[in-house]
Kinemage of the C-alpha trace (Angstrom):
@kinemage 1
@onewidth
@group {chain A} dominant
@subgroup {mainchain}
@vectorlist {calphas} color= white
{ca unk a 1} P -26.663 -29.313 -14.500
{ca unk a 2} L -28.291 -26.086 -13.669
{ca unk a 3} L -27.035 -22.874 -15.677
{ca unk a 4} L -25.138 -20.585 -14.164
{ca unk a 5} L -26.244 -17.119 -14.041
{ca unk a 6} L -24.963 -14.106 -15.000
{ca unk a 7} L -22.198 -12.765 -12.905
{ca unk a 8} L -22.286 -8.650 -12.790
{ca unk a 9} L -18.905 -7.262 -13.107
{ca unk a 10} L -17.956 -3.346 -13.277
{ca unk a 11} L -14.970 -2.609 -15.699
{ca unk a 12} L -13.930 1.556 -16.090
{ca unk a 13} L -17.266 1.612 -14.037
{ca unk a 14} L -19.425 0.514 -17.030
{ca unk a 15} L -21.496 -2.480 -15.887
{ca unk a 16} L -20.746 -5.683 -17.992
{ca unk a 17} L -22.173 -9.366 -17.639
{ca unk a 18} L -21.468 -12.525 -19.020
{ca unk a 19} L -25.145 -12.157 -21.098
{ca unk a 20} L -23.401 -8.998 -22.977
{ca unk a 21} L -20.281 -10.990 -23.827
{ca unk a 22} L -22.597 -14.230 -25.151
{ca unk a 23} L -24.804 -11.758 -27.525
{ca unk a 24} L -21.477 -10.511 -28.909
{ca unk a 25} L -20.443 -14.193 -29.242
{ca unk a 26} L -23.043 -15.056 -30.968
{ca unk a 27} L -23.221 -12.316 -33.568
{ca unk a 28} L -19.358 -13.552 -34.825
{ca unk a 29} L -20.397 -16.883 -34.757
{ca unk a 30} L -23.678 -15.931 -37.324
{ca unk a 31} L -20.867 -14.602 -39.203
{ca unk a 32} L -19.527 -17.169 -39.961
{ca unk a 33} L -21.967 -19.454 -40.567
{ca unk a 34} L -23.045 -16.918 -42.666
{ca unk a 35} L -19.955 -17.204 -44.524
{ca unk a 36} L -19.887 -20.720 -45.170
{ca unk a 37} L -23.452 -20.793 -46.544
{ca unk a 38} L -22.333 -18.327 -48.964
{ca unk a 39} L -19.183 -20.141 -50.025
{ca unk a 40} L -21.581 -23.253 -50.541
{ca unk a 41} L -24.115 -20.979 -52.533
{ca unk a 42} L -21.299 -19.665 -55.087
{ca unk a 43} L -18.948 -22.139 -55.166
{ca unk a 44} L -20.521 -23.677 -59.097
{ca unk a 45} L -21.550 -20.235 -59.811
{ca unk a 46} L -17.518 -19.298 -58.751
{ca unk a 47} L -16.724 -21.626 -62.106
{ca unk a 48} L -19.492 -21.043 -64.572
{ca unk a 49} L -21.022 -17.683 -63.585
{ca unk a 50} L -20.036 -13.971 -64.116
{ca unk a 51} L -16.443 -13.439 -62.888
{ca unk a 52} L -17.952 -11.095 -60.005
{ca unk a 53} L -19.114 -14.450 -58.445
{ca unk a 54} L -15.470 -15.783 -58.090
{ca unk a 55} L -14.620 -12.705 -56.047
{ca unk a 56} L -17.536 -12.986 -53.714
{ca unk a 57} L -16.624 -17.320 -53.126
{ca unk a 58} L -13.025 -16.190 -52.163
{ca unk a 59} L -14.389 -13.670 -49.746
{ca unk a 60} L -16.341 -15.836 -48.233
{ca unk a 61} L -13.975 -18.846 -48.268
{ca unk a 62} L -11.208 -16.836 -46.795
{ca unk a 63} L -13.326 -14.996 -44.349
{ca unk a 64} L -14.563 -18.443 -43.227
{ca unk a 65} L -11.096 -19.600 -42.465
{ca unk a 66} L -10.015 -16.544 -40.406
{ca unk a 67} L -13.372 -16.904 -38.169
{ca unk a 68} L -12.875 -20.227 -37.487
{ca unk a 69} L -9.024 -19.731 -36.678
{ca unk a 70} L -10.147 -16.538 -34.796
{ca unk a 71} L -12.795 -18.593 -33.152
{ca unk a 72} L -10.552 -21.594 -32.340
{ca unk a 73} L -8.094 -18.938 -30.762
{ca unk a 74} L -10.837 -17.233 -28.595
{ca unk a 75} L -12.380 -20.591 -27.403
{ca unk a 76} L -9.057 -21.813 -26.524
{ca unk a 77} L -8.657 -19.688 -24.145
{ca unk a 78} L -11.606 -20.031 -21.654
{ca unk a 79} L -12.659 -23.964 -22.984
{ca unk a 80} L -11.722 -26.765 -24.865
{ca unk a 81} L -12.841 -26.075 -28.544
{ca unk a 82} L -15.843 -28.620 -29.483
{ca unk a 83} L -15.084 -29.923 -25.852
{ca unk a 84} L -12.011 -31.640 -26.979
{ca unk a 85} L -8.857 -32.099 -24.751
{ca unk a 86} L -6.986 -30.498 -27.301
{ca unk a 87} L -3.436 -29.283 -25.603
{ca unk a 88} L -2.647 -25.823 -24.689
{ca unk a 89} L -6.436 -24.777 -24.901
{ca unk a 90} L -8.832 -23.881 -21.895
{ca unk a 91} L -6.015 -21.594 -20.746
{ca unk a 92} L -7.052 -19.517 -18.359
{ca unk a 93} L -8.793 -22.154 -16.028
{ca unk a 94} L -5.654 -24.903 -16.809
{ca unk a 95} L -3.780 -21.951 -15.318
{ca unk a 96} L -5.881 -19.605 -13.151
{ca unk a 97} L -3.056 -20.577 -10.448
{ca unk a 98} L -0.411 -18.863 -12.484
{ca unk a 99} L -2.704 -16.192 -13.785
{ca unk a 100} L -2.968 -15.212 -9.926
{ca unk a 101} L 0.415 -15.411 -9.228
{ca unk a 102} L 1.049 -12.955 -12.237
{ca unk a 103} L -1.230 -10.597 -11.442
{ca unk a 104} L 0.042 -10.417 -7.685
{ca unk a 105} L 3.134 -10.060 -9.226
{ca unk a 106} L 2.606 -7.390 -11.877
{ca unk a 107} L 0.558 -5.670 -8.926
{ca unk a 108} L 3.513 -5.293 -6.813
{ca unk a 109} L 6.099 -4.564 -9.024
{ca unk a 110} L 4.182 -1.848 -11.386
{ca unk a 111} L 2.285 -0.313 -8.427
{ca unk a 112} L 3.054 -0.862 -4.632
{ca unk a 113} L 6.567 -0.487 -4.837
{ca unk a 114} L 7.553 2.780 -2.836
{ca unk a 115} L 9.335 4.404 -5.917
{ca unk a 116} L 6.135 4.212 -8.059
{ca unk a 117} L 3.946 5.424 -5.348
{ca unk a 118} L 5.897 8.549 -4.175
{ca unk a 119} L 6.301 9.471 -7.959
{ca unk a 120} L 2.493 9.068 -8.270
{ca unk a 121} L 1.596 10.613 -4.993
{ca unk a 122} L 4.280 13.589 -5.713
{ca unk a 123} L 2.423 14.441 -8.968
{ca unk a 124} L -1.155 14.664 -6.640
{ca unk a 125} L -2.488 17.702 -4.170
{ca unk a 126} L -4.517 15.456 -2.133
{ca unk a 127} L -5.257 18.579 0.371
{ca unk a 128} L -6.485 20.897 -2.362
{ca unk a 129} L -8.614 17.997 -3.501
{ca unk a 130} L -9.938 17.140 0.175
{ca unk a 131} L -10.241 21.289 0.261
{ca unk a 132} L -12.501 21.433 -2.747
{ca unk a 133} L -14.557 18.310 -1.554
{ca unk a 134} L -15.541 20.405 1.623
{ca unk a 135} L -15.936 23.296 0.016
{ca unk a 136} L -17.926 21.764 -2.638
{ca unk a 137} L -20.792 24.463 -3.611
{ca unk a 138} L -25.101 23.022 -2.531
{ca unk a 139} L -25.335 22.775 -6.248
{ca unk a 140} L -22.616 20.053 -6.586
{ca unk a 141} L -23.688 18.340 -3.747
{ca unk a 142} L -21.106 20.150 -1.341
{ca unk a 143} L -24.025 20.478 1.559
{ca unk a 144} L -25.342 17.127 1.160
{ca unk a 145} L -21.972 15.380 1.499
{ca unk a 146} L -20.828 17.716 4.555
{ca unk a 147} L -23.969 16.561 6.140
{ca unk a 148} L -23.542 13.138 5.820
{ca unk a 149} L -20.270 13.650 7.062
{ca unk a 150} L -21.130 15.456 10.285
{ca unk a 151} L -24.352 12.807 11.229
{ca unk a 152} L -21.937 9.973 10.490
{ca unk a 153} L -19.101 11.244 12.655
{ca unk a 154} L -21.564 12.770 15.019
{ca unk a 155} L -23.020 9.341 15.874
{ca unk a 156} L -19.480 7.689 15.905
{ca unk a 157} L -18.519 10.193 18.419
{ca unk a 158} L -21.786 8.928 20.613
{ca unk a 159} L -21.341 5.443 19.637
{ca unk a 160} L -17.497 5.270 20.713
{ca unk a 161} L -18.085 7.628 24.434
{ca unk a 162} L -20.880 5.402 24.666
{ca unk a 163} L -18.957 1.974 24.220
{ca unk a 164} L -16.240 2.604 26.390
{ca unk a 165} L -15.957 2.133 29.973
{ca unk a 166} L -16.878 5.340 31.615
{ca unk a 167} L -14.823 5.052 34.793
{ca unk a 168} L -12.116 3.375 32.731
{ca unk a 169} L -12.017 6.420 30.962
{ca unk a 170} L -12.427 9.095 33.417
{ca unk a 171} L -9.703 7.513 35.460
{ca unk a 172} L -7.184 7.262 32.533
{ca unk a 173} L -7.895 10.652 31.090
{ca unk a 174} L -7.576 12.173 35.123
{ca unk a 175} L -3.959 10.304 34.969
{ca unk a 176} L -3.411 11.917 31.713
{ca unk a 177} L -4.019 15.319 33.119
{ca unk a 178} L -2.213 14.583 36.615
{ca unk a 179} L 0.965 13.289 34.482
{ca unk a 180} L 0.850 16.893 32.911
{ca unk a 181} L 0.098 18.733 35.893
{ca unk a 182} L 3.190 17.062 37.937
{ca unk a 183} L 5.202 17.907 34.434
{ca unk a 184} L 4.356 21.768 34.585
{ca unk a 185} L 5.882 24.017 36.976
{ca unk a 186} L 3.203 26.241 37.789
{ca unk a 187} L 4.847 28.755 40.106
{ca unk a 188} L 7.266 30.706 37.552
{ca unk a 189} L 4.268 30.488 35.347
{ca unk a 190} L 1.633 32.003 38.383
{ca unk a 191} L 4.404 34.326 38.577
{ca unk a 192} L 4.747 35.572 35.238
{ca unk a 193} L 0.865 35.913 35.019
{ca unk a 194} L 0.645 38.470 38.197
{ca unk a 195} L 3.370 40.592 36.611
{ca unk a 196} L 1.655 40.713 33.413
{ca unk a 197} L -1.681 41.731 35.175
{ca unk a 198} L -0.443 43.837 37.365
{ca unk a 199} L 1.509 45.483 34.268
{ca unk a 200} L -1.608 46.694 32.632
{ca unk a 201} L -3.737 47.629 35.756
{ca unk a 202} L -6.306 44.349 35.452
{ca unk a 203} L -5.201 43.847 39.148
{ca unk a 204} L -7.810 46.546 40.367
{ca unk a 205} L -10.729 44.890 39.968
{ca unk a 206} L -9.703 42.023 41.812
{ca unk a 207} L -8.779 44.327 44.827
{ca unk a 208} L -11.952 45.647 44.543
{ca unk a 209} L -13.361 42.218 44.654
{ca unk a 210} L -11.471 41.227 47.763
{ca unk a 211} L -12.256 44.469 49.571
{ca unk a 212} L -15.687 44.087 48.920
{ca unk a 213} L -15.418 40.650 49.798
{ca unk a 214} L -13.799 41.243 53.143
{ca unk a 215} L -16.488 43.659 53.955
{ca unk a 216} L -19.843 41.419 53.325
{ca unk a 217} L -17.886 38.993 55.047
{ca unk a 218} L -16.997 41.630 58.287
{ca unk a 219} L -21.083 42.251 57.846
{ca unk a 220} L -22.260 38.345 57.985
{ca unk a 221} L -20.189 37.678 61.433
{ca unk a 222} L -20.535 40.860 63.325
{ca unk a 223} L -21.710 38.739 66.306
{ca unk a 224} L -19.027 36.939 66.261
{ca unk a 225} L -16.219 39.728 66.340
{ca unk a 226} L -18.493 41.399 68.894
{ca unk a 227} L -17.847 38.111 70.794
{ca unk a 228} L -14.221 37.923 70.224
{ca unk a 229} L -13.505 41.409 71.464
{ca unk a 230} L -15.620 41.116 74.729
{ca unk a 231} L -13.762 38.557 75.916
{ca unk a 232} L -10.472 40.422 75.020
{ca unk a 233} L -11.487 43.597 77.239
{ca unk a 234} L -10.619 43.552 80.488
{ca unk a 235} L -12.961 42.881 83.216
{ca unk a 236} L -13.739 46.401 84.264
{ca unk a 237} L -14.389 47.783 80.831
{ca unk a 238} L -17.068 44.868 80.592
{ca unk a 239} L -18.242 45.537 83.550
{ca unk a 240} L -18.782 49.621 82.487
{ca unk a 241} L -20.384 48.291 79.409
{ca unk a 242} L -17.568 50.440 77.332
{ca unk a 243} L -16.831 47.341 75.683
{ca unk a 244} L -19.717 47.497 73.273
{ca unk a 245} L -18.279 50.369 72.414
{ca unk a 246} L -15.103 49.703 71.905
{ca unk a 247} L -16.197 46.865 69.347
{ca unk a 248} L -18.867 49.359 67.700
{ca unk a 249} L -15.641 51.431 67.086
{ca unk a 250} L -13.751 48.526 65.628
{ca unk a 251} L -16.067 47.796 63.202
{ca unk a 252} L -17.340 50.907 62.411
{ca unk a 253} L -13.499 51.520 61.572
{ca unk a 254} L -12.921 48.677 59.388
{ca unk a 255} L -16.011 49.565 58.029
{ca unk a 256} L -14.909 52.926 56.795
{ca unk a 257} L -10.960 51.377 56.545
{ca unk a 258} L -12.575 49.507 53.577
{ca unk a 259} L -14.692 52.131 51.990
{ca unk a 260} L -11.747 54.221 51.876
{ca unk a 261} L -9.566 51.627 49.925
{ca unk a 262} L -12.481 50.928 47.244
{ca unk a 263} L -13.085 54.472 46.211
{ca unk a 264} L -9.558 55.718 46.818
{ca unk a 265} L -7.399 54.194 44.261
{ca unk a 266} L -4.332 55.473 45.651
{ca unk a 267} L -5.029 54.484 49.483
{ca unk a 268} L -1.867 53.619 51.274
{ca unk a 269} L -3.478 49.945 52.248
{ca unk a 270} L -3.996 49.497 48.240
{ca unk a 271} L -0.124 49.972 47.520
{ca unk a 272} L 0.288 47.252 50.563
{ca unk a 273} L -1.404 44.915 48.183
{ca unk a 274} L 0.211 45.808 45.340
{ca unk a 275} L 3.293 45.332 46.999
{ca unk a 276} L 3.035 42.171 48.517
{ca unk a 277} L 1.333 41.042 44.863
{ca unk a 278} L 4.623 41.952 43.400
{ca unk a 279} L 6.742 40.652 46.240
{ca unk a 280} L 4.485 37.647 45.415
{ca unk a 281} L 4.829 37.423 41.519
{ca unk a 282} L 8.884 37.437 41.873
{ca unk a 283} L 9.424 34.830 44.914
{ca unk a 284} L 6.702 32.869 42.483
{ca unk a 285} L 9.347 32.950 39.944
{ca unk a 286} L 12.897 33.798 41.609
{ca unk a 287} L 12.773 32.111 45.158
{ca unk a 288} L 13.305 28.592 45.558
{ca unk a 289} L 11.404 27.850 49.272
{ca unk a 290} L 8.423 29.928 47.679
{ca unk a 291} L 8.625 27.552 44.606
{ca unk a 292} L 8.995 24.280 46.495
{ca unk a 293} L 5.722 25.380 49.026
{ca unk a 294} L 3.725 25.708 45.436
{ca unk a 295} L 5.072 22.534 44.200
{ca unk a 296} L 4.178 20.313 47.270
{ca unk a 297} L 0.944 21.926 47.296
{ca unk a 298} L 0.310 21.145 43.516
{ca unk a 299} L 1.102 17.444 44.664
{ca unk a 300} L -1.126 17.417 47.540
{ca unk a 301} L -3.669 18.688 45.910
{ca unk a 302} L -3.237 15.699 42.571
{ca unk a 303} L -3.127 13.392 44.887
{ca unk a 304} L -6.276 14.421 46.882
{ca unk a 305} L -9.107 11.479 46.744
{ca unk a 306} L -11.557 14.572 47.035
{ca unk a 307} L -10.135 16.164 43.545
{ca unk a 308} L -10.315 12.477 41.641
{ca unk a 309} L -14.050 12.715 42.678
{ca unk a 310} L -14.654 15.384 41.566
{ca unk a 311} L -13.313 14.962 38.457
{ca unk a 312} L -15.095 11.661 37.601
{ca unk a 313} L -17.965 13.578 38.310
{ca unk a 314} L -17.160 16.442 36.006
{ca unk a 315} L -16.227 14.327 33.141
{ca unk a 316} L -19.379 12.157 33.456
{ca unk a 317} L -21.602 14.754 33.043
{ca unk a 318} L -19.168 16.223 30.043
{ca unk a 319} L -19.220 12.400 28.094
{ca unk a 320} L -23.095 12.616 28.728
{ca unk a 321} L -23.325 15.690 27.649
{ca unk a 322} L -21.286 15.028 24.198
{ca unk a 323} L -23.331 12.190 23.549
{ca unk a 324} L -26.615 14.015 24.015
{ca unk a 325} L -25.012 17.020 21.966
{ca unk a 326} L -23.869 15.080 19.311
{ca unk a 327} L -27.528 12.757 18.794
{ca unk a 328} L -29.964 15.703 19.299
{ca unk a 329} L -30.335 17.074 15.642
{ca unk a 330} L -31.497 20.980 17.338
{ca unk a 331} L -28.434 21.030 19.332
{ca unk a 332} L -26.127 23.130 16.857
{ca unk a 333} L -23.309 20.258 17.061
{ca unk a 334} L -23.509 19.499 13.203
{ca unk a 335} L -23.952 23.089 11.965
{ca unk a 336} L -20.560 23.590 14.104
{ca unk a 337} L -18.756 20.559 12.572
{ca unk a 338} L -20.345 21.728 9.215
{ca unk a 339} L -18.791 25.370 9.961
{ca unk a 340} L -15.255 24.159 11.162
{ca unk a 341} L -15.242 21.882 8.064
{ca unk a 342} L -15.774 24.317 5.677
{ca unk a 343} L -13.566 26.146 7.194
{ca unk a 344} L -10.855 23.187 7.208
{ca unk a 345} L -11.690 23.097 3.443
{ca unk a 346} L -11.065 26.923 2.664
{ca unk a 347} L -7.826 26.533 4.660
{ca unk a 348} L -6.455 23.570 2.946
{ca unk a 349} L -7.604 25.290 -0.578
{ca unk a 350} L -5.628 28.559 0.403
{ca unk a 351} L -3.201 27.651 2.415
{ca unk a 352} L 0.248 26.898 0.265
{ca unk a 353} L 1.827 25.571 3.542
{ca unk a 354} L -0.500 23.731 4.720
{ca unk a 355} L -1.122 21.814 1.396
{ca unk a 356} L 2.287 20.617 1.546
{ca unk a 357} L 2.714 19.589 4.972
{ca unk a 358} L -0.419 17.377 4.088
{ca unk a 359} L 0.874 16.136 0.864
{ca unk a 360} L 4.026 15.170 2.227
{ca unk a 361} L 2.450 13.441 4.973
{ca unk a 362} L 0.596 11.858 2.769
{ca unk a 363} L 2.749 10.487 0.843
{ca unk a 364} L 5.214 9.130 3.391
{ca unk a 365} L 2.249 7.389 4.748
{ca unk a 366} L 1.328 5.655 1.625
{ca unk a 367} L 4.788 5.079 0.869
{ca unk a 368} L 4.703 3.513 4.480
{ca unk a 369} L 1.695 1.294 3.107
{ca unk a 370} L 2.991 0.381 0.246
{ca unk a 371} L 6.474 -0.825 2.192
{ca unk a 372} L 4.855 -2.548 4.655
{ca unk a 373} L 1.736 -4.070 3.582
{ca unk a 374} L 2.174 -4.520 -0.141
{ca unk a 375} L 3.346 -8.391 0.214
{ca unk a 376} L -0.150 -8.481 1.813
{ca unk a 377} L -1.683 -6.864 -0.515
{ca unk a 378} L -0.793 -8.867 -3.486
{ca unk a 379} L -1.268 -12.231 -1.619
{ca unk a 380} L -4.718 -10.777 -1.340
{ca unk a 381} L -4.748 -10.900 -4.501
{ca unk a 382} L -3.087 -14.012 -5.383
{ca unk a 383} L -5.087 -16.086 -2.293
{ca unk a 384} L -8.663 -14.997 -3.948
{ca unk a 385} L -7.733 -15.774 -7.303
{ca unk a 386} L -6.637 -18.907 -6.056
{ca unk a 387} L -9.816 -19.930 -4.202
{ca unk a 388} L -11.818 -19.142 -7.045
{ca unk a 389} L -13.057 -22.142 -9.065
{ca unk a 390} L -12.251 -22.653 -12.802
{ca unk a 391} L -15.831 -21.853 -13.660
{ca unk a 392} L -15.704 -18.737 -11.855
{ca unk a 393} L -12.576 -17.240 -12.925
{ca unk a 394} L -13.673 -18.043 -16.830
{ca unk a 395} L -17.099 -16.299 -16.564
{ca unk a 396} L -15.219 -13.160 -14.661
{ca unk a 397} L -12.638 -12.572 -17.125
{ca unk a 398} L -14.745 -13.662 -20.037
{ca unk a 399} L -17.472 -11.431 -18.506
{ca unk a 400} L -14.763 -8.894 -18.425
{ca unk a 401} L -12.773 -9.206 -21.760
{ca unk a 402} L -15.008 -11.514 -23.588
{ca unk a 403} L -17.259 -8.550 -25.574
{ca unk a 404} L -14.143 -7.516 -27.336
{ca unk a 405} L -12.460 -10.790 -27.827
{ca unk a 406} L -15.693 -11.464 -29.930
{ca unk a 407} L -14.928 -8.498 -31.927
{ca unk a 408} L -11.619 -9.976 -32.761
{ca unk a 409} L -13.129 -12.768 -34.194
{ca unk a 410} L -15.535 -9.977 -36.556
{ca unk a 411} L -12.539 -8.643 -37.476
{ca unk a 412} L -11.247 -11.336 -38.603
{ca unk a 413} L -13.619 -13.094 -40.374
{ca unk a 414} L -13.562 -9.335 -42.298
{ca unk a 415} L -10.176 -9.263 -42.442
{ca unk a 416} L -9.479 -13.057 -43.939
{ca unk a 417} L -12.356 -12.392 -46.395
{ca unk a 418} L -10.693 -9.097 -47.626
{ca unk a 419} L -7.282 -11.193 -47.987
{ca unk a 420} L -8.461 -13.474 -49.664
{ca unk a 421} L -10.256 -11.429 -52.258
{ca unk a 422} L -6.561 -9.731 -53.196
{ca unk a 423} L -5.429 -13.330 -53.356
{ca unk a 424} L -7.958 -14.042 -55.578
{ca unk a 425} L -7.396 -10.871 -58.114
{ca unk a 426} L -3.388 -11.318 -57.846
{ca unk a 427} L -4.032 -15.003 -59.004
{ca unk a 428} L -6.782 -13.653 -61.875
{ca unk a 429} L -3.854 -11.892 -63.454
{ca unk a 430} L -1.217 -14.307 -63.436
């Protein structure tokens, strides 16, 4: 049969392999062979020789005796001693099914039981410690981590707008915002909003605007009026020609009309507009027909084809653009996530409130956990304890445990030779 090698196994994060646990076993067992070639070299020197020598034979007779019944003890418990069936030896693989059942069970009832993790997780400030990971200072690592952080979720962010269906998406995220939309009453709100602009004078330059508006727009389609008003004239004053004047006039009076309400700020036209804005902002909010003609015209307008277009088309080129964003190392994305985590970290370091909103959060979640999912968790447990083989559950937990069993078997080899010295100098003076 082939030997087995070495398993690696981490224990309190120190490496340990089965290799470490033979050296040790083979140091106790050099021991005690060591003892019993002693015993055999003063046993006639024990009976003729100084009295020093009888000392020395006990040691080394009781010593021997406590190695080998330290020995048997440790054997017994991974393999038959001497590869006899002896009963009640080769415990732990005779048993490894019980041994996983017990550890399930000492799993669940010492640690994922909700009591024991909401008195553990009460006596932790997980957000102060996630705070003081992201604030973490370059020389601790603080800027490397953060990094990795931002690339990683930067590329899961590409990675999941990538993976999904884009008109899937568009389409359910356009619901999303037309489910809102229909929930929001936007004419007491439009309402509200003129009052408060009009309320601190940021209504002027939008008068402005319009006037200025109305005029380039007077000045593209001159033609045009001219048109209109010579077929309004009468046929006489066409035939005169006065009714190029008359629409010279016109214009040239809506001309100046218009001049006169942008640099007059207290032209009677202006107060029109300001009136019929305020008339505006209170039927907006107060009158019901006014209301209704805002809400079917909110509806129309969510229910336009032309508006879903459009927005499929505007949230295309915003997925494409996150993904670009977020895979182009120059474009700033992970110096912002780096910023807004720092940030997140100095809040959740300084923040008293926030810390335990966090913590209690939390902890009700692992509490959830440990409700829900801790029968699963210990038949985890229990199921890959179970499918391991005898061989491989021996050379884990011998791996594991076997250094220092071998230094119980040191002990007492030490230990029985020490004993049964005293014996030996009690029996002297007798």
């Amino acid at each position: 049969m082939a030997k087995r090698p070495s398993v690696p196994l981490t224990l309190g994060g120190q490496p340990l392999t089965v290799d470490r646990a033979r050296r040790m076993r083979i140091a106790a067992t050099a021991m005690l062979a060591a003892m019993a070639v002693i015993f055999i070299a003063t046993h006639g020197l024990a009976m003729t020789g100084h009295p020093a020598w009888g000392y020395v034979n006990a040691f080394a007779e009781a010593a021997m005796v406590g190695g080998l019944a330290d020995w048997f003890a440790v054997t017994a418990l991974f393999r038959h001693p001497l590869g006899l069936p002896i009963p009640h030896t080769a415990i732990i693989p005779e048993n490894k099914d019980r041994i996983a059942d017990t550890m399930a069970a000492f799993l669940r009832e010492n640690f994922l039981t909700p009591a024991v993790v909401a008195r553990r997780m009460a006596g932790m400030n997980v957000a102060k410690a996630a705070g003081e990971f992201l604030m973490a200072s370059p020389e601790r690592g603080g800027m490397d981590e953060r990094s990795r952080i931002t690339s990683g979720a930067a590329e899961l962010l590409a990675e999941v707008l990538e993976s999904l269906d884009p008109d899937r998406l568009g389409t359910q995220v356009r619901s999303g915002l037309a489910g809102q939309l229909a929930k929001l009453d936007i004419a007491p709100l439009a309402g509200r909003m003129i009052e408060t602009t009009m309320a601190d004078k940021r209504h002027q330059p939008l008068i402005d605007g319009f006037v200025r508006w109305a005029g380039l727009t007077i000045e593209d389609n001159e033609d045009t009026l001219r048109d209109i008003i010579h077929q309004r004239v009468a046929g006489v004053l066409r035939w005169a020609g006065i009714d190029k004047t008359i629409s010279s006039s016109v214009l040239d009076g809506l001309y100046k009309l218009l001049a006169e309400v942008l640099v007059n700020p207290d032209h009677p036209l202006r107060g029109k507009i300001e009136e019929g804005l305020a008339k505006l902002g209170q039927d907006l909010q107060h009158d019901p027909e006014t209301r209704a003609k805002v809400e079917h015209m909110k509806r129309d307008l969510i229910a336009n084809p032309a508006v879903a277009v459009w927005w499929t088309g505007v949230w295309e080129r915003i997925r494409r653009s996150l993904i670009t964003r977020a895979r182009d190392p120059e474009s700033g994305m992970g110096e912002e996530m780096r910023n807004m985590l720092a940030e997140l970290g100095q809040a959740l370091q300084q923040d008293v409130r926030l810390q335990l909103q966090i913590n209690r959060f939390a902890r009700r979640t692992m509490v959830g956990v440990a409700t829900r999912y801790g029968d699963q968790i210990v038949r985890l447990v229990s199921e890959t304890v179970r499918r391991w083989d005898a061989q491989t559950i021996t050379d884990r937990v011998e791996g594991a445990v076997g250094r220092d069993l071998q230094f119980i078997r040191i002990n007492g080899t030490l230990v029985g030779g020490l004993v049964g010295m005293t014996l030996h100098f009690i029996v002297s003076f007798l």
